[in-house]
DSSP file (Angstrom, degrees, kcal/mol; ACC not computed):
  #  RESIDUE AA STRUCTURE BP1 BP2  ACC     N-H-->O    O-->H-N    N-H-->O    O-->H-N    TCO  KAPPA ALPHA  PHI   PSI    X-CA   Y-CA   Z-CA
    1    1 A X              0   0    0      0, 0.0     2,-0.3     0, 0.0     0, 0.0   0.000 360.0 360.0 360.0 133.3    0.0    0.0    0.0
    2    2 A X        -     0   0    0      0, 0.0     2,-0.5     0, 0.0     0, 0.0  -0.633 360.0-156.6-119.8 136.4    1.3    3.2   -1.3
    3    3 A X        -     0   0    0     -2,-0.3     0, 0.0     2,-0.0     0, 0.0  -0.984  19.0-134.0-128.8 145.5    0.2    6.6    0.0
    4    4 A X        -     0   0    0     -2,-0.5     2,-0.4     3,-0.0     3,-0.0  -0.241  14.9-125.5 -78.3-173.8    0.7    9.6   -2.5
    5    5 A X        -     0   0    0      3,-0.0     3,-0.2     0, 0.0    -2,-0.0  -0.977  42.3 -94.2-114.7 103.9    2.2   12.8   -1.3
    6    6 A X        -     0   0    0     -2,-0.4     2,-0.1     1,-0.1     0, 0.0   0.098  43.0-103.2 -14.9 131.5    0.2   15.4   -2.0
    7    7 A X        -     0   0    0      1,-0.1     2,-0.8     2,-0.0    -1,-0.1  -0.222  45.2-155.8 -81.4 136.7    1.2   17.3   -5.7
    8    8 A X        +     0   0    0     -3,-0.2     2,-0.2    -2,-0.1    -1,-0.1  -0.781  26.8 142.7 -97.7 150.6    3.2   20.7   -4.4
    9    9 A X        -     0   0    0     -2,-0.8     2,-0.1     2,-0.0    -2,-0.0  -0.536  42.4 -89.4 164.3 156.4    3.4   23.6   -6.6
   10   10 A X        +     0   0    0     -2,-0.2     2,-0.3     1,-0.0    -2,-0.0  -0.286  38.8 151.5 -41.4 119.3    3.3   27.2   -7.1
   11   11 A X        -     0   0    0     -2,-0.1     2,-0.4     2,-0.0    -2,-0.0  -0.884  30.4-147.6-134.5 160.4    0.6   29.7   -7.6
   12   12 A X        -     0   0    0     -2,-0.3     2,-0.4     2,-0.0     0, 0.0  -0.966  20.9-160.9-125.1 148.4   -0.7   33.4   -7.3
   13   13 A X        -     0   0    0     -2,-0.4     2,-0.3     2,-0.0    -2,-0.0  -1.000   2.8-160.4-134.7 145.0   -4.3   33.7   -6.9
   14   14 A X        -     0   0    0     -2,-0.4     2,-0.5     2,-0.0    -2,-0.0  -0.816  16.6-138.8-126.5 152.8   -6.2   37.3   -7.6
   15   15 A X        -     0   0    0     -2,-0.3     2,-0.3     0, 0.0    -2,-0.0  -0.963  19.5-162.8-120.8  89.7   -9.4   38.1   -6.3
   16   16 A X        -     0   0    0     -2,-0.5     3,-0.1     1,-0.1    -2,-0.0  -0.755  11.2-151.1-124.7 123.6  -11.3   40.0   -9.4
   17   17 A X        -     0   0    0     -2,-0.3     4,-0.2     1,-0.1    -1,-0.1  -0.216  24.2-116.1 -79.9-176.0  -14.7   42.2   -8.1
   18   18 A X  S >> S+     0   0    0      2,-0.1     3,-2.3     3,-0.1     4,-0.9   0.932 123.9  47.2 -36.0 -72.2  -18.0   42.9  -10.2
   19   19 A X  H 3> S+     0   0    0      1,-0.3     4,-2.4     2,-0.2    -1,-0.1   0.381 105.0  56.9 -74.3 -13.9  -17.0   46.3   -9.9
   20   20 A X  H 34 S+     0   0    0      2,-0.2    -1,-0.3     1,-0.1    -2,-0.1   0.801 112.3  41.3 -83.7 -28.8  -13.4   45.6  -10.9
   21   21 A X  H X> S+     0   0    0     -3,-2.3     4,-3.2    -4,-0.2     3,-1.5   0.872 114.5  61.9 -92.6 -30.7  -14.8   43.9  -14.2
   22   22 A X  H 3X S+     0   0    0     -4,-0.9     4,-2.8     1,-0.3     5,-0.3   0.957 106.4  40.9 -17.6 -80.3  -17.3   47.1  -14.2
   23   23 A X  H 3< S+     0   0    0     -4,-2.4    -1,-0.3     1,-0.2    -2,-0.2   0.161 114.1  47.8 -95.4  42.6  -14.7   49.5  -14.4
   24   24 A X  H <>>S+     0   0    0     -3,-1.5     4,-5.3     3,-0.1     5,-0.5   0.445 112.6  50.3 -95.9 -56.5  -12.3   47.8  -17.1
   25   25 A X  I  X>S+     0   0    0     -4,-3.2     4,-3.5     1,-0.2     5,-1.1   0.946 113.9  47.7 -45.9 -65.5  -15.3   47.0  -19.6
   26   26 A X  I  X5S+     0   0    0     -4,-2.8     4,-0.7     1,-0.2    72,-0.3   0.855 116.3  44.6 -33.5 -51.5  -16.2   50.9  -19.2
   27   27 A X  I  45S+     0   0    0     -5,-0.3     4,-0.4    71,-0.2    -1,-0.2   0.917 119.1  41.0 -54.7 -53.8  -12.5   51.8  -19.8
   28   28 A X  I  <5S+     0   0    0     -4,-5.3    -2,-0.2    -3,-0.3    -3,-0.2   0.886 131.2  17.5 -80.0 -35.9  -12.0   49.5  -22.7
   29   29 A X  I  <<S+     0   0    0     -4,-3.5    -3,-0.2    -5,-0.5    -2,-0.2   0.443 130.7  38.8-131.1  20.3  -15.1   49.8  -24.7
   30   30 A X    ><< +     0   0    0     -5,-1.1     3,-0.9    -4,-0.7    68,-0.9   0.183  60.4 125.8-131.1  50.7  -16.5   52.8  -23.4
   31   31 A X  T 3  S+     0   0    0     -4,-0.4    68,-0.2     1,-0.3    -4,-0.1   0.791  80.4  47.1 -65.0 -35.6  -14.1   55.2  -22.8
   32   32 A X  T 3  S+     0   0    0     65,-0.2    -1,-0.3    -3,-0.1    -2,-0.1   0.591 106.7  75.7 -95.2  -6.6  -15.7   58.0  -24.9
   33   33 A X  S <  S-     0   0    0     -3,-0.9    64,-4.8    -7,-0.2     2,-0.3   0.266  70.9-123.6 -71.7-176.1  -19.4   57.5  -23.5
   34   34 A X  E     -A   96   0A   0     62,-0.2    36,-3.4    36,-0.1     2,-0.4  -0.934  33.9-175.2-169.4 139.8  -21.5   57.9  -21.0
   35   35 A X  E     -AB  95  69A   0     60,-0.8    60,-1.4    -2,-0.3     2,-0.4  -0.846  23.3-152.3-133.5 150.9  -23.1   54.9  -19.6
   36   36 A X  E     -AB  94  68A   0     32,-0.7    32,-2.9    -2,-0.4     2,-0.4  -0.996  21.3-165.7-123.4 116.8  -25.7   54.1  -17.1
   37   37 A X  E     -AB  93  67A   0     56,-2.7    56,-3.2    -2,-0.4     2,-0.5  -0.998   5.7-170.4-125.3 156.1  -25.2   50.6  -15.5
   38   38 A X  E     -AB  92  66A   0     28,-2.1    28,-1.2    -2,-0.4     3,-0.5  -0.942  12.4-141.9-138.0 104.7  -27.7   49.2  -13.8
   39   39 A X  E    S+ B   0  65A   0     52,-0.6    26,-0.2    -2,-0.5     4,-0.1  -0.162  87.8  18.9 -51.0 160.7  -26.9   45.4  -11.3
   40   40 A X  S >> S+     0   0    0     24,-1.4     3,-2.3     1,-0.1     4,-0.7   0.673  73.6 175.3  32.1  57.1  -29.2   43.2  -11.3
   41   41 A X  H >> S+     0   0    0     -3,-0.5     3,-3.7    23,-0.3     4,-0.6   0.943  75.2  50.7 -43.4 -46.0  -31.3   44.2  -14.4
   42   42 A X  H 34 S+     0   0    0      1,-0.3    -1,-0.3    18,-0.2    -2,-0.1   0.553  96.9  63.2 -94.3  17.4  -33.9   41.3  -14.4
   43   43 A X  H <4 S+     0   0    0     -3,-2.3    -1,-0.3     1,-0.1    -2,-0.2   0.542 116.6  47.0 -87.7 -12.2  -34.9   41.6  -10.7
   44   44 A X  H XX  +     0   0    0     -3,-3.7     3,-3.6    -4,-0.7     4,-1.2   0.454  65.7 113.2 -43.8 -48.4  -36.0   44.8  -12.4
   45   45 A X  H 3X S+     0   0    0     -4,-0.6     4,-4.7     1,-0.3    10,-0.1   0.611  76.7  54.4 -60.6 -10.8  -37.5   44.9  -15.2
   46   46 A X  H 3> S+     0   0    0      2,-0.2     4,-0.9     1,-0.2    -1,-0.3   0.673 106.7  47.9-107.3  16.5  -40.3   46.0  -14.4
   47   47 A X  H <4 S+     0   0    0     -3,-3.6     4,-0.5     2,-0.2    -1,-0.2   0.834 119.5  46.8 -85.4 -62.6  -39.2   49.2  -12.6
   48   48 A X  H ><>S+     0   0    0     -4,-1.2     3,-1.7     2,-0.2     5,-1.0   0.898 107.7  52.9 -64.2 -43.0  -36.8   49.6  -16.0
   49   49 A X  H >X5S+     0   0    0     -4,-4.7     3,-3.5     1,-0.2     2,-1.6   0.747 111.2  53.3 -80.5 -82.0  -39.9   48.8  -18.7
   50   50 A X  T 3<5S+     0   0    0     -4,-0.9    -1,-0.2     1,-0.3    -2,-0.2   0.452 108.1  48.6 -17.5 -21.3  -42.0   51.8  -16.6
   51   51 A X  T <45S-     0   0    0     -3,-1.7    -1,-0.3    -2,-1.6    -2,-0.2   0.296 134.5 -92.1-105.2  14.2  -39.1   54.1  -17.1
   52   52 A X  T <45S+     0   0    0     -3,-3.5     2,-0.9    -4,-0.3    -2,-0.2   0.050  93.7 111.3 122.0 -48.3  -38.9   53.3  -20.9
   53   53 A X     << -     0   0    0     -5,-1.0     2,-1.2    -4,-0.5    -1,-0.1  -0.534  41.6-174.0 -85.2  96.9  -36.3   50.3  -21.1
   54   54 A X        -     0   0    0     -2,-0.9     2,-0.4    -6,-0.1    -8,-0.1  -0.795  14.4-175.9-104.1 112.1  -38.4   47.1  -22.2
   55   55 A X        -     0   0    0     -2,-1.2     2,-1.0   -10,-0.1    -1,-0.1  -0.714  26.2-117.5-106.9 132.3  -35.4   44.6  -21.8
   56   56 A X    >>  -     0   0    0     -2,-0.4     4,-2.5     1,-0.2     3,-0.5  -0.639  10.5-138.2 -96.0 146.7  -36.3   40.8  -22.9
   57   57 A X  H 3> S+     0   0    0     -2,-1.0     4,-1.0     1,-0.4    -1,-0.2   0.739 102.4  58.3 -64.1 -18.7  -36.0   38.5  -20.2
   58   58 A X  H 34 S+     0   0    0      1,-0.2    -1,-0.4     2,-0.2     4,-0.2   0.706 112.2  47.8-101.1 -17.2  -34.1   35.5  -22.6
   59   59 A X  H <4 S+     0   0    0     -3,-0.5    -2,-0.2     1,-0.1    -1,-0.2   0.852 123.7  31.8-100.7 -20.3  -31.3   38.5  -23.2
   60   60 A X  H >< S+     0   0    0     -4,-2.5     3,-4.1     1,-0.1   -18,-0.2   0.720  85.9 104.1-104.1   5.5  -31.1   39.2  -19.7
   61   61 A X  T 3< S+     0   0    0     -4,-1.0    -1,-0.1     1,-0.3    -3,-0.1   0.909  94.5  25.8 -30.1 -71.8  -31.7   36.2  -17.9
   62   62 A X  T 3  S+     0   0    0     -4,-0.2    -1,-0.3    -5,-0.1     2,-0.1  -0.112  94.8 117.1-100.8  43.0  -28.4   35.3  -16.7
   63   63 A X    <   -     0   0    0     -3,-4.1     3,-0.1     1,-0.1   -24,-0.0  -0.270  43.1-166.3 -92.1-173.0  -26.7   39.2  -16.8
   64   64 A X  S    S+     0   0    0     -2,-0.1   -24,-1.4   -26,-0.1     2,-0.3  -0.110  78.6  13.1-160.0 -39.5  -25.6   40.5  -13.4
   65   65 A X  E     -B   39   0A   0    -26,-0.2     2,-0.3   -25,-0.1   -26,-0.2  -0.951  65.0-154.7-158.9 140.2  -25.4   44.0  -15.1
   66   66 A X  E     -B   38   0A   0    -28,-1.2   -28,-2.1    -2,-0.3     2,-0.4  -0.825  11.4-141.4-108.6 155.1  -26.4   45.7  -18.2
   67   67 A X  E     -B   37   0A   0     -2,-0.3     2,-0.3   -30,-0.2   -30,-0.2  -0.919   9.0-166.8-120.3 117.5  -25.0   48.7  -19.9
   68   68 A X  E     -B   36   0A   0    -32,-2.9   -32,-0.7    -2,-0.4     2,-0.0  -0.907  14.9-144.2-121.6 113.9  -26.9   51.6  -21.7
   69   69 A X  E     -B   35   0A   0     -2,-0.3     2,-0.4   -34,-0.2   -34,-0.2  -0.451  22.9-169.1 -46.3 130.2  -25.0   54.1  -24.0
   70   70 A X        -     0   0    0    -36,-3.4     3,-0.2     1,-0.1     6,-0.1  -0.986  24.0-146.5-119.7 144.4  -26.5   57.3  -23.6
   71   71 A X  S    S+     0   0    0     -2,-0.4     2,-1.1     1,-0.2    -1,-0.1   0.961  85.5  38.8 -69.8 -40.2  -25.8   60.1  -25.7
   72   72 A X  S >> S-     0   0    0      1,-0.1     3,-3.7   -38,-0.1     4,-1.4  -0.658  71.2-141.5-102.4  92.6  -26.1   63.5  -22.9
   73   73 A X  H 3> S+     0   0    0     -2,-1.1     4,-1.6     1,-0.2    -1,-0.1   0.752 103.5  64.7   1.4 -46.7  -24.5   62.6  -19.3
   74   74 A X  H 3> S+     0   0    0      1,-0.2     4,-1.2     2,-0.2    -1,-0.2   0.757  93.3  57.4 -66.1 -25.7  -27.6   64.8  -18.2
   75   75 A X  H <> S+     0   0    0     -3,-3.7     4,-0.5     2,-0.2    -1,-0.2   0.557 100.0  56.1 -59.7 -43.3  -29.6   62.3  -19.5
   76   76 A X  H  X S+     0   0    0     -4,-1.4     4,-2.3     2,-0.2     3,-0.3   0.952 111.4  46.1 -53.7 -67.4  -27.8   59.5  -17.1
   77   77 A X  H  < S+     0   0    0     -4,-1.6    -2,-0.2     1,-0.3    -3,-0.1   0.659 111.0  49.6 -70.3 -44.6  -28.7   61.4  -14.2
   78   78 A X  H  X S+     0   0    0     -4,-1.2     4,-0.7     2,-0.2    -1,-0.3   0.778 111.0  48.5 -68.7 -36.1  -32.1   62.0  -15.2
   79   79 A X  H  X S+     0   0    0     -4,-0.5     4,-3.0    -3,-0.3     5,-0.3   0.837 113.7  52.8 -80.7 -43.8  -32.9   58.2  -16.1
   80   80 A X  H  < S+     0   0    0     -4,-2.3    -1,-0.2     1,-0.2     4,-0.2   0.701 102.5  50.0 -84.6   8.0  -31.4   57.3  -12.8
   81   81 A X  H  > S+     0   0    0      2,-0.2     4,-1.4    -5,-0.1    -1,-0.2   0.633 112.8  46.9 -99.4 -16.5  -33.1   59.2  -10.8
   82   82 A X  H  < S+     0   0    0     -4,-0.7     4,-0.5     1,-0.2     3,-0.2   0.993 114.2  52.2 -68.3 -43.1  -36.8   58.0  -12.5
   83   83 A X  T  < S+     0   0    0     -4,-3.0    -1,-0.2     1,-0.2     3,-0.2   0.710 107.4  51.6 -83.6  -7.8  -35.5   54.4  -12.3
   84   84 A X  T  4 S+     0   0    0     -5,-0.3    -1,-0.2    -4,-0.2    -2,-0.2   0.711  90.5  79.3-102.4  -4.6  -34.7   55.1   -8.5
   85   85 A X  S  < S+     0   0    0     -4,-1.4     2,-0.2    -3,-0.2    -1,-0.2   0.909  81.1  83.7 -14.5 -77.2  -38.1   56.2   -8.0
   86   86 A X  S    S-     0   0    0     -4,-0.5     2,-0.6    -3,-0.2   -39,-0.1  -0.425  80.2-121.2 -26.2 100.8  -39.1   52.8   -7.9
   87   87 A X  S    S+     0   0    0      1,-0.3     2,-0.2    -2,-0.2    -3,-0.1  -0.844 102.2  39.0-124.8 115.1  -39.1   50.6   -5.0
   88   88 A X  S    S+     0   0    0     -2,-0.6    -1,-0.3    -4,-0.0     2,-0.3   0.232  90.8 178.8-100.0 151.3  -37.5   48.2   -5.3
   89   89 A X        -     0   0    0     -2,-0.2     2,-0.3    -5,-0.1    -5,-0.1  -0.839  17.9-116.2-108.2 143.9  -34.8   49.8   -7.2
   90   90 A X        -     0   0    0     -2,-0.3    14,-0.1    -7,-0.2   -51,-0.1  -0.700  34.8 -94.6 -96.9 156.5  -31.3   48.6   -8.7
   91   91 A X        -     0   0    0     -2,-0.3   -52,-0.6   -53,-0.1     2,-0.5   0.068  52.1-177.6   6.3 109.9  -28.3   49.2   -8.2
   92   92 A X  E     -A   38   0A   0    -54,-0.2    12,-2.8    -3,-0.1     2,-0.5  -0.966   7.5-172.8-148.5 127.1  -27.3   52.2  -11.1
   93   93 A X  E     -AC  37 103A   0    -56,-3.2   -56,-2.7    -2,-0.5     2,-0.6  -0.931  15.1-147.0-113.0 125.4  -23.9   53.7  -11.6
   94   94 A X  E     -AC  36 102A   0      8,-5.6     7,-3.0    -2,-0.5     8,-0.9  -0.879  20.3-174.9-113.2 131.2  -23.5   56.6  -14.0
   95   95 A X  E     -A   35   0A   0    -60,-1.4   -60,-0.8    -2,-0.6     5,-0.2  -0.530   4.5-169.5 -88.0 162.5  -19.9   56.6  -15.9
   96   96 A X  E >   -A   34   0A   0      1,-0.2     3,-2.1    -2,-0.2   -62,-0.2  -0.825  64.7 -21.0-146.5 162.8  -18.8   59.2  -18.1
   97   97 A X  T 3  S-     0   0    0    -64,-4.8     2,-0.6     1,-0.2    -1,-0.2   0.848 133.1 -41.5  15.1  87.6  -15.5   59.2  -20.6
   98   98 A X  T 3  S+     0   0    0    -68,-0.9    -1,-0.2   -72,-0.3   -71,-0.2   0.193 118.3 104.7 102.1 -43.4  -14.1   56.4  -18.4
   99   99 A X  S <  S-     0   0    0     -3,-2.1     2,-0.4    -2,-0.6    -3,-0.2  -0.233  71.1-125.9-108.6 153.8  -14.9   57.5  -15.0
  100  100 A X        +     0   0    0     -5,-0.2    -5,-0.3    -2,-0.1    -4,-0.1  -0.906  36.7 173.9 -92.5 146.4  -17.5   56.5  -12.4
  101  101 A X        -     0   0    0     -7,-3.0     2,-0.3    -2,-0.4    -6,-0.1   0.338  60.7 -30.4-122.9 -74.6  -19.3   60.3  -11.5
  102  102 A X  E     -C   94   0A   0     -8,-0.9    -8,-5.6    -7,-0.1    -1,-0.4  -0.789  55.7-167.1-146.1 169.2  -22.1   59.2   -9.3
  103  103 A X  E >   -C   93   0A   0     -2,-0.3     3,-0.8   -10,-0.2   -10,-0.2  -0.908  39.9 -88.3-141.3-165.2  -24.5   56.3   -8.4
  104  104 A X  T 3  S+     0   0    0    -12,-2.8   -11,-0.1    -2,-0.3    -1,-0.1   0.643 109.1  61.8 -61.6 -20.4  -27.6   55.8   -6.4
  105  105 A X  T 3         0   0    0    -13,-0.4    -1,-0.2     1,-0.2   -12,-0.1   0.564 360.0 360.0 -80.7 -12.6  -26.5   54.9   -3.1
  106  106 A X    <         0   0    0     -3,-0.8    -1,-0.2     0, 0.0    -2,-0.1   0.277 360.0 360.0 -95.2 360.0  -24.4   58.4   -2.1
């Protein structure tokens, strides 16, 4: 009877947030925007189709967070404030070029 040794070897392990992957996607393909994201869309929707945004359930089903281009920052601000309105509300962070500026929770 043989007993193994346990295999050794070397690693790093990183610890990667939602919010970390948040603000790289913003950075990498939206740098020049302004974006509204909003967590947990499809616990939502029906807060979001009352403010305008009629999301299908098969595209969001298994999201954690959706992303909307909007063209005027002011626009961001305005949208999040209808959709926090709403109770219950989600999550919503408004980027612009890049940046986090504000979200719902401050």
């Amino acid at each position: 009877m043989t007993t193994e040794t346990p295999r050794q070897m070397q690693y790093t392990c990183y610890s990667v947030s939602f919010q970390d992957l948040v603000d790289i996607w913003i950075g990498e393909f939206h740098l020049k925007d302004n974006v509204l994201v909003i967590w947990d869309a499809i616990t939502h929707l029906e807060a979001l189709a009352k403010t305008g945004f009629l999301l299908d359930n098969v595209k969001v089903y298994d999201n954690k967070i959706i992303t909307i281009v909007i063209e005027d920052v002011r626009d961001c601000f305005y949208t999040m404030d209808a959709i926090t309105a709403y109770d219950p509300h989600p999550f919503i962070q408004v980027y612009s070029k890049g940046k986090v500026v504000t979200d719902n929770i401050s």
